[in-house]
C-alpha positions as CSV (number, residue, x, y, z in Angstrom):
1,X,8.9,-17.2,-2.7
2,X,5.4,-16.8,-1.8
3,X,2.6,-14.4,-3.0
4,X,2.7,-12.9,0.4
5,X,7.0,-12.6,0.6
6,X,6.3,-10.9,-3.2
7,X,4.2,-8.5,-1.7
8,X,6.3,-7.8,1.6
9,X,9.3,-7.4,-0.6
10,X,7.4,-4.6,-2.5
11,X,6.1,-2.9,0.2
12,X,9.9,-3.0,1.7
13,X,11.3,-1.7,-1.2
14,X,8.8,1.2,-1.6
15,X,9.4,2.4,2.2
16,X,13.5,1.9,1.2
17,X,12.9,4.5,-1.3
18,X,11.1,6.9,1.2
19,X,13.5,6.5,4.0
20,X,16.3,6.8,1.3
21,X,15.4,10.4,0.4
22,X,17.2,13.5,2.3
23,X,14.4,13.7,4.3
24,X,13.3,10.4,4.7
25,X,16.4,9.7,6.9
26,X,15.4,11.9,9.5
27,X,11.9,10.3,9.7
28,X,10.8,7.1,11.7
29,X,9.4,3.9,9.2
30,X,6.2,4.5,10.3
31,X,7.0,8.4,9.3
32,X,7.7,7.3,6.1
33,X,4.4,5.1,5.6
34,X,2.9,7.9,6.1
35,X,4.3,10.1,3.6
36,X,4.0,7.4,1.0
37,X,0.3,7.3,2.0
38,X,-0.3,10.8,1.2
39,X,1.6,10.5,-2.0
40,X,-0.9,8.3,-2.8
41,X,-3.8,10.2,-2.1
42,X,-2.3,12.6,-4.1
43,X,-1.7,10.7,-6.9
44,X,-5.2,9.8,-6.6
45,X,-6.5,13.0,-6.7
46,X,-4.8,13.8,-8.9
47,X,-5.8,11.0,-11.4
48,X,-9.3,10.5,-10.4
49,X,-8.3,7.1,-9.1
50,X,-10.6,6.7,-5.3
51,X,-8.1,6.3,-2.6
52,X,-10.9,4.8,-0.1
53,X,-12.3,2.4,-2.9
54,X,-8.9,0.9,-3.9
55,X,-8.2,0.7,0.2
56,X,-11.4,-1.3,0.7
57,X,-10.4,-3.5,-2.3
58,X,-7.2,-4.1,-0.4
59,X,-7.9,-4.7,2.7
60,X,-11.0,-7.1,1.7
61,X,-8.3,-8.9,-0.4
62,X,-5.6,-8.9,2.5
63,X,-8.3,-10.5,4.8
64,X,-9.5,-12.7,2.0
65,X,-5.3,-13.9,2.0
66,X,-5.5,-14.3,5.8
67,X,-8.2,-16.7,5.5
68,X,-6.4,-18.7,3.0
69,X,-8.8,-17.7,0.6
70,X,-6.3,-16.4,-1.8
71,X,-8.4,-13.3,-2.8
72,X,-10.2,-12.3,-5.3
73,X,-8.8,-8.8,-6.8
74,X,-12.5,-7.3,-7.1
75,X,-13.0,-3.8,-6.3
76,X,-16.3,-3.9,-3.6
77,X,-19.0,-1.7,-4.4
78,X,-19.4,1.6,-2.9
C-alpha cells in the first residue's frame, strides 16, 4: 500500500465514522465532510491550533505529492 492509499484509507475511515452516527445517515458524504470540517475548526479553536495554517501546510504538501515530490511536512509561513 502506498503513502497515498494510507492516506485515502484514513480519510475513508474518518468520513465512515461521520456517516455512521444517527445523524450522519441522513446526510450526503459530502454532508458529512463538512461536519467533520467544522469539528475541526472547533477543535482548533478550541486548542489554539490555526485551522487555515495547518490547511495551507496540507494542501502545499498534497500538491507537493502530486508533483511526485513527496512533500515536505513544513508548516509555510503566515
Amino acid at each position: 500500500m502506498t503513502e497515498t492509499d494510507d492516506g485515502l484509507a484514513r480519510a475513508n475511515r474518518a468520513l465512515e465514522h461521520y456517516g455512521l452516527s444517527e445523524a450522519g445517515w441522513r446526510r450526503t458524504p459530502g454532508e458529512n465532510l463538512q461536519e467533520l470540517l467544522a469539528d475541526l475548526l472547533r477543535w482548533c479553536d478550541a486548542t489554539q491550533h490555526g485551522f487555515d495554517r495547518a490547511l495551507r501546510a496540507a494542501r502545499a504538501s498534497h500538491a507537493a505529492r502530486e508533483r511526485g515530490a513527496g512533500g515536505s511536512g513544513q508548516v509555510p509561513a503566515g
